[in-house]
Residue, then its C-alpha position, 0 to 999 in steps of 0.5 A: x500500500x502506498x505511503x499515505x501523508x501526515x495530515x490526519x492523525x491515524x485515528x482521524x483517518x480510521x473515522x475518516x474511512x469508515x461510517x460514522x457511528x449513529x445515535x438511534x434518531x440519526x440511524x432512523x433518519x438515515x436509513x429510512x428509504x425515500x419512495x424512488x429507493x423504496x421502489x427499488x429495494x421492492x424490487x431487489x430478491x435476495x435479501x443479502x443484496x437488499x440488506x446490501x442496498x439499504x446499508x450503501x444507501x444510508x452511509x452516502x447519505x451521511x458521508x457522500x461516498x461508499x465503504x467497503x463492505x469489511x467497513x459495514x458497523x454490525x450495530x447497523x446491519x442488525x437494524x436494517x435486519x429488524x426494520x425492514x424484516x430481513x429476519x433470515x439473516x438473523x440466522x446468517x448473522x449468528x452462524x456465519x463469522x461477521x467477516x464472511x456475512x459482510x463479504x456477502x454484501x459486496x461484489x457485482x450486485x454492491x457495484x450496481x446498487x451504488x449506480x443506482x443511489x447515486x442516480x436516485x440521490x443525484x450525484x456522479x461518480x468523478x469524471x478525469x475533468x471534474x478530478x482535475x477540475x479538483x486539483x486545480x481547485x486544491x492548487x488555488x487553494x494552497x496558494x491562501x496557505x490555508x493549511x494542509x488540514x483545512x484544504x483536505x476538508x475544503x476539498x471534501x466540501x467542494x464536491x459535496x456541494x457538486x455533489x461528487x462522490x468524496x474520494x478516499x482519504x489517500x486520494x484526498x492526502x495526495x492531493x493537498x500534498x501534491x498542490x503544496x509541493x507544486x505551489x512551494x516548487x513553482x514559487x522557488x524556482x520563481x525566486x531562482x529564475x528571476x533573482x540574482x546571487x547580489x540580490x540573495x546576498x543583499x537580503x541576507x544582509x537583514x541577518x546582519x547584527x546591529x550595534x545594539x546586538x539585535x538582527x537589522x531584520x528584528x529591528x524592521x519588526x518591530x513598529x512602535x505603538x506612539x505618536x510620540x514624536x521619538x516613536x515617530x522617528x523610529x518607526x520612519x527610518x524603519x518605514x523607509x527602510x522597508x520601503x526602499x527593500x519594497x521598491x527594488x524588488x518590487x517586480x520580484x514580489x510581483x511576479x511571485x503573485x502571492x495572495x494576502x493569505x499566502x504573504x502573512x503566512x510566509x512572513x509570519x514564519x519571518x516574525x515568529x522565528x529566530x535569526x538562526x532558525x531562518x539562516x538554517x533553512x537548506x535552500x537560499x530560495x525559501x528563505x528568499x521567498x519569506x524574506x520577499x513576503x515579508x518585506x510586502x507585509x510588513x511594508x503594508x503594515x508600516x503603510x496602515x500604523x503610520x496613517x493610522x497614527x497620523x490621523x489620530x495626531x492630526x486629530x488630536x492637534x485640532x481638539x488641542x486647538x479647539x480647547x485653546x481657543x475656547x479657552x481663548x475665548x472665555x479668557x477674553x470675554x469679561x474684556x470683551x463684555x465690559x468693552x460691550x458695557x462701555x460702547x453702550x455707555x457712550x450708545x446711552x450717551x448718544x441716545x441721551x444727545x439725540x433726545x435734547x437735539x430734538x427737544x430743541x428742533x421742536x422748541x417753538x421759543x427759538x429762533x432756527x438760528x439759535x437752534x443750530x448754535x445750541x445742537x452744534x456746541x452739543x455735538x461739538x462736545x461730545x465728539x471732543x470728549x470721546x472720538x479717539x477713545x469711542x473709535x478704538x473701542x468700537x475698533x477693538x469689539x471689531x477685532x474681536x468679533x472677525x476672531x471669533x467668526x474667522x476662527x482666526x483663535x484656533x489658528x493662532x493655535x494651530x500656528x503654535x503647534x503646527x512646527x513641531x507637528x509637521x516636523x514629526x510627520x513630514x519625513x512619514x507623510x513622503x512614505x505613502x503611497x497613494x493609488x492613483x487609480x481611485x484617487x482623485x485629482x488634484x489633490x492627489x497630484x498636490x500632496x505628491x509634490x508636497x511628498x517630494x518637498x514641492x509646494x504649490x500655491x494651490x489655495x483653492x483646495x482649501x475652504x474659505x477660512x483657512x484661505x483666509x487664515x492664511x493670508x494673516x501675514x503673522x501666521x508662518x510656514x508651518x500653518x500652511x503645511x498643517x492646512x495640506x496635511x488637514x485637507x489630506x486627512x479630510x480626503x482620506x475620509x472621503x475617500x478621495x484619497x487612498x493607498x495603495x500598500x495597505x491592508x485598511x486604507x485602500x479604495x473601497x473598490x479594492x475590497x469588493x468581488x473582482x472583476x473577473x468574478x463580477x462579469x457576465x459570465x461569472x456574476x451567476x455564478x458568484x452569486x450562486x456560491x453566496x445563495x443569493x441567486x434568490x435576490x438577482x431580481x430586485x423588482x420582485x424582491x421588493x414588491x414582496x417586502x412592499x406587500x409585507x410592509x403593507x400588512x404589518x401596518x394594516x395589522x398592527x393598526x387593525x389591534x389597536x383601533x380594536x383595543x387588542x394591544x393593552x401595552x400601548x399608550x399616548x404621551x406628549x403625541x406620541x405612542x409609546x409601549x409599557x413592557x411587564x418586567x421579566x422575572x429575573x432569573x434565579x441562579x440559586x438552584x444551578x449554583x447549588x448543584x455545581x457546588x455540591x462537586x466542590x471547588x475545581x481549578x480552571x486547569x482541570x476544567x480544561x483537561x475534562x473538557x478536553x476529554x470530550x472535545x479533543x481541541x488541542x489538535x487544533x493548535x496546529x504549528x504556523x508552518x502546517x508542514x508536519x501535523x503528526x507534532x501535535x501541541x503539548x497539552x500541558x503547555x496548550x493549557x497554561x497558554x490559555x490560562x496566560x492569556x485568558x486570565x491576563x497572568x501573561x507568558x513570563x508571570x504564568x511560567x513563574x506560578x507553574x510547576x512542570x512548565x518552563x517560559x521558553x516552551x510556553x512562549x514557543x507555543x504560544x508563538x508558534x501555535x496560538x495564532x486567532x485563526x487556531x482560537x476561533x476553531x477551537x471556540x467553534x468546536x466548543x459551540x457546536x459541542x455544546x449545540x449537541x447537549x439536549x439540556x441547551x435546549x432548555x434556553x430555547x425561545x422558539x423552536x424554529x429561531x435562535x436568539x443572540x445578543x452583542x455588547x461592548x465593554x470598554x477595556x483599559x489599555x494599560x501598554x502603548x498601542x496605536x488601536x487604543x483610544x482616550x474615553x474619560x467617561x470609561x478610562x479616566x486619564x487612560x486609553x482603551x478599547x472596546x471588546x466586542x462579545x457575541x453571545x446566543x441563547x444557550x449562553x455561549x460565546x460564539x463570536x469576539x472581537x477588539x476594536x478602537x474605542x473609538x469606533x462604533x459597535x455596529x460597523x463589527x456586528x455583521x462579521x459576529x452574524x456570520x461567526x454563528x454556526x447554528x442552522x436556524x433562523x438567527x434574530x440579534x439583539x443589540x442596544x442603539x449602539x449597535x444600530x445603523x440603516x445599512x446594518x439592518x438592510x445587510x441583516x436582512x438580506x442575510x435573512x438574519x432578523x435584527x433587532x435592537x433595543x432602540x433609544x427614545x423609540x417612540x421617536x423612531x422614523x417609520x417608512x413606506x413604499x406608497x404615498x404617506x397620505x394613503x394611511x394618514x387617509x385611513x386614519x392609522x394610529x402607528x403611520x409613516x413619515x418617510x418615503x423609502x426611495x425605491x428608485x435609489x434601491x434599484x439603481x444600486x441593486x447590482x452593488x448591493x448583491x456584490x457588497x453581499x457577495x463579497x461578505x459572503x464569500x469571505x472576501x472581506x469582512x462586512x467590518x472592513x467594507x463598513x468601515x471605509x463606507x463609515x469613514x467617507x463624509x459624504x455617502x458612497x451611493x452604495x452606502x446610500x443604499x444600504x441605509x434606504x434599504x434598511x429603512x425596510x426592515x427597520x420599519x418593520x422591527x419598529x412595527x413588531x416591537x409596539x405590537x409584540x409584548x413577548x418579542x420586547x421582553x425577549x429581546x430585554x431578556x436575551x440583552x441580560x444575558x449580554x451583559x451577564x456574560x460581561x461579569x463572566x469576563x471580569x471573573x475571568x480576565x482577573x489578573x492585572x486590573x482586568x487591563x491590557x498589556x499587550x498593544x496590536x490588534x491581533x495581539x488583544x484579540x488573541x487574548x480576548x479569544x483564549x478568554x473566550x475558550x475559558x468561558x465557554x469551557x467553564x459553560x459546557x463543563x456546567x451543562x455536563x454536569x447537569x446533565x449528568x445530575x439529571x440522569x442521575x435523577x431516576x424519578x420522572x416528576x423530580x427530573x422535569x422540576x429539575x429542568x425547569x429550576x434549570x431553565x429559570x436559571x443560567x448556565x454562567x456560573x463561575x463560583x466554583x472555579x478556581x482562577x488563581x493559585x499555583x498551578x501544577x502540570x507535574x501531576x498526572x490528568x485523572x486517569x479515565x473521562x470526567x464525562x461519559x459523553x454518549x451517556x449525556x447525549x442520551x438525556x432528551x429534555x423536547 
């Protein structure tokens, strides 16, 4: 037999070759016949080649490919012998070895049952172009160096969806490896073929040691978290550094054409190893291929942190100016004031001349001569007392009045902070690349010059007060170039302006469907792979949401002018809904049982859960090159506490026994990568989704409710992402962790972002992290709320629901005239027009916006927050919102019409909220604050927390469940179930967070949980 590649391990692969074993329901279920297959085993003779039939039958239906008969599971043959009443072979069973029976069951007879399954279930066997097809397939994919372990499955699930027979494991085993070698192969004779020995050479110079005794290439690695004026420095001589290297193999790194999978994966090898491990590599051409990736990624990162820290500069210098002038401001006000109280004085003073001058013009007693001589002696006074100080009063008022219009106060002090800005940035500024292809001129050739230290006198790119402000000849150098930085930080949020190397700043265009896959011979077949082929048609689709909007305000309407709705009242002119308080859950009962086991360290909880949902294996090596290493459990276990618990690498090392620093910081470097974390929290999920006892939480039996909030986090290191909040960190910075959690309570969904950011750009990435196959309805507060979010829910069939501020206050929105249901004097009506018009004519942007997301072209966070950033609307974006105002309507109706649907949406919010004091007892160390500063980093952290969490929820549900069984007595086990379900789940008294923690001692010897035994518990 030949050799079969590691990518499996050998019992995975034994699971791989054989049929599943069932639970009763799924024996049922699989194999029971449709009427089609039915028919033909009526027509079958022998009750070997029946028997044969229906056990082929039921294992492609649940794995999409044939087994041989040795592979058949007896369990299985003698239920098929007692459903279907094949009772002789009962006697053959028990007389015949199990090995001769099962040869029975194969030959010419099994060969022609399998052309008749497939013809009934409609799948092919695979044709030689379908198999290449496959391979080019499996190539396309090694590209995104997904890993050897996910391209086998990605393969198996590319034919289920073709319905093509799933070949063996070897088939599949030869593949991905032949698509690796051939993919490493091409690459490095790319690299030889187009790169010299000087070239080689020269790259090998980023080995050399610095006079700090680091490698020059370390010192590229590092990108400084501050905008401080020292870190700026750094990070620009490394960025131009980087730069130059991106340039000069710039057509090297080109024609290599990695894709930005593939380009992270070879550069994280870079990151993650050491100077010797990379220089003992054996060819010149691999070290040369990470090199190259590596000098891209880490220039596009140089390109991201650098505008990112620059726009958060230039932000912070407009609100330093800002407070200055209207501390300017209030400063000069009492003098301001009392030069107003003095002018209206001398106003008084004129009023009073003014009332004399006419009592004389209308003395009857004087001559017109002596008239003029008394009003000329009057106004003679007055002006040679006051003219000198009057005019220099009212000059001064004047002066002070064109300030404040002018805003000429905030740039006197943008003039005196611009110097030191601009001399801070100007060296980074000339590192941007821009693309020209999406962005727009003039501009786009202005600040080119400005990079090359040309500056035009281009003054109608700017607004008429910062003309003015520059035509002030007291104002120097420095405020103009602060004006072309601010104009450039204006047009890189309108999306004007756009780099080109970057992985957050590029044209929106840039994130979207290509091309290729968006023309007309591909756009079906795009749309296909994301099943939206049902919204290709918009007229259709939206006479069918004009029609169900109709009704819900025909009806909603109808309950209240028939008294039917009790919760609803009018105040102030406007309806409002009260909604009964839900009984607050009691957590007395569930605690009680938990406890009764005694207090248990968050070690063993990860060793028992480990037990029953083997996830360490989903701690594959960065490299992917060799799975049969599999991480050391141990280690794996104090990597999660480290970072789950906030302990960190070094602090975790010191408290544990067993546990050395240089292995666990090797594992966590090498193995903890996110991609790694979200599986294992999704195997976690879907473990828990299994226990019957999570039923218990159900709302509906056909949806599954969830809820998302963000919690403000303190930042306590440095970092770039982080941002000041005194309302959440006093005089520190943060973050905002996103949580994600459903009915059943666990965790399926978390994300770290700028505090700065709102909630609702990240809740459509959480939406599609769900793996539960039922109709999805999510709760959010008005954080987590835009037009576009609820329009993009929608078209995911996802219903979104969020608890609204001030609802009452909310616009409704309809397809027809508003006068049409003020005519029939409705309670709850429209006062906007949905656009119908603006939908249509964006509707093939729409489907690719969905499309993208879909398919994992990019994330709805990535599209939402460069459509977010843009200060006037992309017409897409404009779309979205319109779109939105559809099901938000429609939310709005339901939420004053369904009592229930409120109180579930208030209920599933607790839970939200719950699970953040979850996080607090978990993420105990260190003030509950940061200490880590990129993006991946804090995320990193956050995803060990949630394996913590969710492993503390399934170990709860277990337990339970095993109580439960436990319970003999029927009546006592229903009271059980319903103390349960009045309950929750996130209970976390009993674990043991802190203390020493000692990997020398052996895992208890046996399973903590029998997980057939649990899953025999039905609680429907």
């Amino acid at each position: 037999m030949p050799t079969v590649p590691n990518i499996l391990t050998k019992q995975e692969i034994v699971d791989f070759e054989s049929p599943a074993g069932f639970t009763n329901i799924q024996r049922s279920n699989l194999f029971e016949l449709t009427p089609d297959a039915q028919q033909y085993f009526n027509g079958l003779k022998s009750n070997y080649s029946k028997l044969s039939f229906i056990l082929q039958y039921g294992y492609f239906r649940h794995k999409g490919r044939f087994f041989k008969p040795e592979k058949y599971a007896v369990i299985d043959i003698k239920y098929i012998i007692e459903t279907y009443n094949l009772l002789p072979l009962r006697k053959c069973l028990r007389e015949l070895k199990v090995k001769r029976f099962k040869e029975k069951l194969g030959g010419a007879n099994a060969t022609r049952h399998r052309e008749e399954i497939l013809r009934l279930i409609g799948w092919s066997e695979m044709t030689q172009y379908q198999k290449i097809t496959l391979e080019n397939y499996a190539e396309w994919m090694a590209k995104k160096q997904t890993g050897r372990i996910d391209l086998l499955f990605s393969i198996v699930d590319y034919c289920w969806q073709r319905h093509w027979v799933i070949p063996s494991y070897y088939e599949l085993a030869k593949m991905v490896s032949a698509a690796y070698n051939q993919i490493e192969e091409k690459l490095e004779k790319l690299v030889e073929a187009v790169f010299s020995e000087s070239d080689c050479q020269e790259l090998m110079g980023l080995f050399d040691i610095t006079k700090k005794g680091r490698s020059v290439l370390k010192d590229l690695i590092r990108i400084e978290q501050s905008t401080r004026p020292k870190a700026i420095y750094r990070n620009m001589k490394s960025h131009r550094q980087i730069k130059d290297l991106f340039v000069k193999y710039r057509n090297v790194i080109d024609a290599l054409d990695l894709n930005e999978e593939a380009v992270k994966y070879y550069a994280g090898i870079v990151n993650k190893a050491s100077t010797k491990q990379l220089r003992e590599k054996q060819r010149r051409s691999t070290i040369c291929l990470y090199l190259l990736a590596f000098i891209k990624d880490q220039f596009y990162l140089f390109q991201d942190y650098a505008m990112l820290g620059f726009l958060k500069s230039i932000e912070s210098l407009n609100n330093k100016a800002k407070k200055y002038a209207l501390e300017r401001f209030y400063e000069d006000r009492n003098l301001y004031a009392a030069g107003v109280k003095e002018v209206l004085g001398d106003r008084e003073e004129m009023l009073s001349m003014a009332t004399e001058i006419l009592a004389t013009v209308e003395d009857s007693n004087l001559e017109d001569r002596r008239k003029l001589d008394i009003i000329r002696n009057m106004v003679v006074n007055v002006l040679d007392a006051q003219t000198d100080e009057f005019e220099s009063k009212i000059e001064a008022l004047k002066k002070d009045t064109e300030k404040q219009l002018n805003n000429e106060l905030y740039y006197e002090a943008v003039n005196q902070l611009a110097a030191n800005f601009v001399r801070a940035w100007r060296g980074t500024i000339a590192l941007f690349e821009f693309d020209s292809r999406y962005s727009k001129q003039p501009f786009l050739d202005y600040i080119k010059d400005f990079q090359n230290g040309v500056e035009s006198d281009v003054l109608t790119l700017f607004d008429k007060k910062e003309r003015q402000a520059l035509e002030n000849p007291e104002y120097g150098q420095s405020l103009y170039q602060f004006i072309v930085l601010w104009t450039m930080k204006k047009n890189m949020k309108s999306g004007a302006l756009n780099l080109v190397c970057s992985y957050d700043y590029r044209a929106l265009e840039t994130y979207m469907i290509s091309d290729a896959d968006w023309g007309e011979d591909t756009r079906i077949k795009t749309l296909e792979a994301a099943s939206l082929l049902d919204l290709l048609d918009p007229k259709k689709h939206l006479d069918y949401k004009k029609e169900k909007l109709r009704n819900k305000y025909f009806d909603v309407n109808e309950k209240i002018s028939e008294g039917k709705n009790e919760f609803i009242y009018k105040k102030d002119g406007r309806y409002r809904v009260k909604t009964p308080a839900i009984e607050n859950n009691s957590n007395k009962f569930i605690s009680t049982q938990i406890s009764e086991q005694g207090s248990i360290s968050i070690l063993q909880i990860l060793r028992d859960i480990e037990q029953t949902t083997p996830y360490i294996k989903h701690f594959q090596h960065h490299t992917k090159s060799n799975v049969a290493l599999d991480a050391n459990p141990d280690t794996a276990f104090a990597g999660i506490i480290a970072l789950g618990c906030n302990i960190g690498v070094s602090r975790m090392a010191e408290h544990s026994l067993g546990i050395t620093e240089s292995e666990l910081t090797d594992m966590v470097n090498w193995r903890f990568s996110n991609d790694n974390l979200k599986k294992i929290n999704r195997l976690l999920i879907e473990r828990l989704d299994e226990l019957d006892l999570a039923k218990v939480y159900r709302v509906e039996n056909d949806k599954i409710y969830s809820s998302s909030d963000g919690q403000k986090i303190t930042v306590a290191v440095d970092s770039l992402i982080s941002s000041y909040s005194y309302k959440y960190y006093g005089k520190d910075k943060g973050v905002t962790l996103y949580s994600f959690v459903d009915e059943r309570q666990g965790l399926f969904h978390t994300t770290v972002y700028s505090a700065a950011d709102r909630e609702a750009t990240y809740l459509i990435d959480g939406l599609l992290n769900n793996v539960s196959n039922l109709k999805q309805v999510h709760c959010s507060d008005t954080h987590g709320y835009t037009g576009a979010v609820f329009g993009v829910s929608d078209l995911l069939d996802i219903s979104f629901a969020p608890r609204l501020k001030r609802f009452e206050t909310q616009v409704k929105s309809c397809f027809s005239d508003k006068n049409y249901y003020e005519r029939r004097g409705f309670h709850l009506k429209p006062t906007d027009k949905i656009s119908r018009s603006l939908i249509e004519s964006n509707w093939d942007g729409i489907l690719r916006f969905m499309a993208t997301i879909k398919l994992g072209k990019s994330s709805a966070s990535q599209l939402f927050k460069r459509l977010n950033s843009y200060s006037i609307d992309h017409p897409l974006y404009k779309a979205l919102k319109e779109y939105g105002k559809i099901a938000k309507s429609l939310h709005i109706l339901t939420y004053y019409d369904d009592v229930a649907f409120r109180q579930k949406i208030q209920k599933q919010l607790n839970l939200v909220e719950a699970s953040n004091r979850f996080f607090k007892a978990v993420f105990w160390d260190r003030d509950h604050k940061f200490h880590v500063s990129t993006k991946k980093e804090l995320e990193q952290h956050a995803l060990c927390r949630s394996i913590i969490q969710n492993s503390i929820i399934l170990w709860n549900y277990m337990l339970l469940t095993e109580k439960m069984l436990d319970t003999k007595d029927i009546t006592e086990r229903n009271l059980m179930k319903e103390e349960i379900a009045k309950g929750s789940v996130l209970s976390w008294k009993h674990v043991m967070f802190a203390g020493q923690y000692d990997f020398t001692k052996k895992a208890r010897s046996g399973k903590r949980f029998n997980l057939r035994h649990l899953n025999t518990l039905k609680v429907a």
